[in-house]
Structures are given as structure tokens and as C-alpha cells.
N, C-alpha and C positions, 0 to 999 in steps of 0.2 A: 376310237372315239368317233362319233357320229358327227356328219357336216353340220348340223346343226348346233350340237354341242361344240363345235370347234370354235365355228362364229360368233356363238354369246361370248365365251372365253376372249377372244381378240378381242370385243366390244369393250365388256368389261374393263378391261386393262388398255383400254386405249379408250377414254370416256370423248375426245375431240374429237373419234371417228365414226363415222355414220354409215349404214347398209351398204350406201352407191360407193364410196370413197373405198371401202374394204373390196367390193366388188370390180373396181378399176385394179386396185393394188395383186388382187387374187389374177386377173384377167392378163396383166404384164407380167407377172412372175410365170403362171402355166404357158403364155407363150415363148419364153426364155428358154422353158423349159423343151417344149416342142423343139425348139430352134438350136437345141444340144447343148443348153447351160446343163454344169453339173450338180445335180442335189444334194442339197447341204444331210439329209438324209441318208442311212445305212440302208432303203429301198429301194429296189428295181423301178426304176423308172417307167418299166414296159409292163410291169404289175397293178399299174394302180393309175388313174386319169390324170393329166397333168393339173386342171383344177383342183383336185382333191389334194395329190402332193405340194402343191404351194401354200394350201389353207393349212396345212399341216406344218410346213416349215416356219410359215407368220404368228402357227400359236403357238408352239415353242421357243418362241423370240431367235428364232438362228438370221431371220431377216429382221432390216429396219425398217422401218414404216415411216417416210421425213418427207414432207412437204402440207402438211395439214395440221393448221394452228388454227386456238381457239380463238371463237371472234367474239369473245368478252376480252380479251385483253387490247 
């Protein structure tokens, strides 16, 4: 799937999160990932950019996205 196509998809399914908010959550997890967290993924880490593999892991829901609530409530 295409990074862009990955993005709407989070979006979508996460309506209380916005471009920067997914963009910080994308930015902490691919540093994790640099820093030798292991991937919740069946791919090589040393295959594919670590941006990429986090955007991947957040639209399959294998990560949680918590700390960003809507502000109509």
C-alpha cells in the first residue's frame, strides 16, 4: 500500500486525529524503531525505512494511538 493510501486509512479510522498529531506519533514510533524496538511486523527492518514501517504498523492497528481527544467533548 502506498504512504499516502496508508494515511487516509489511519485518518479515516481515527476521525480526532489530524496530519501533525499522526505525523509526531509516525516520527516516535520510526525512532523506536532506529533505536532497536522490535516490529510488530513479519519485515526486515533493514528492508524498508523506518517511517514507512511504523505508518504501516499504526494502519493495521498493531499500535495504539492514546493521548489525543476530541475537543467537542
Amino acid at each position: 500500500m502506498k504512504t499516502e493510501e496508508l494515511t487516509a486509512k489511519i485518518l479515516d479510522e481515527n476521525p480526532n486525529m489530524d496530519n501533525y498529531q499522526l505525523a509526531l506519533v509516525v516520527s516516535k514510533r520510526a525512532d523506536e524503531l532506529l533505536n532497536g524496538a522490535v516490529s510488530k511486523l513479519n519485515i526486515d527492518p533493514k528492508s524498508i525505512k523506518a517511517a514507512d514501517l511504523a505508518l504501516m504498523e499504526i494502519a493495521q492497528g498493531l499500535l495504539k494511538v492514546k493521548g489525543f481527544v476530541d475537543a467537542e467533548k
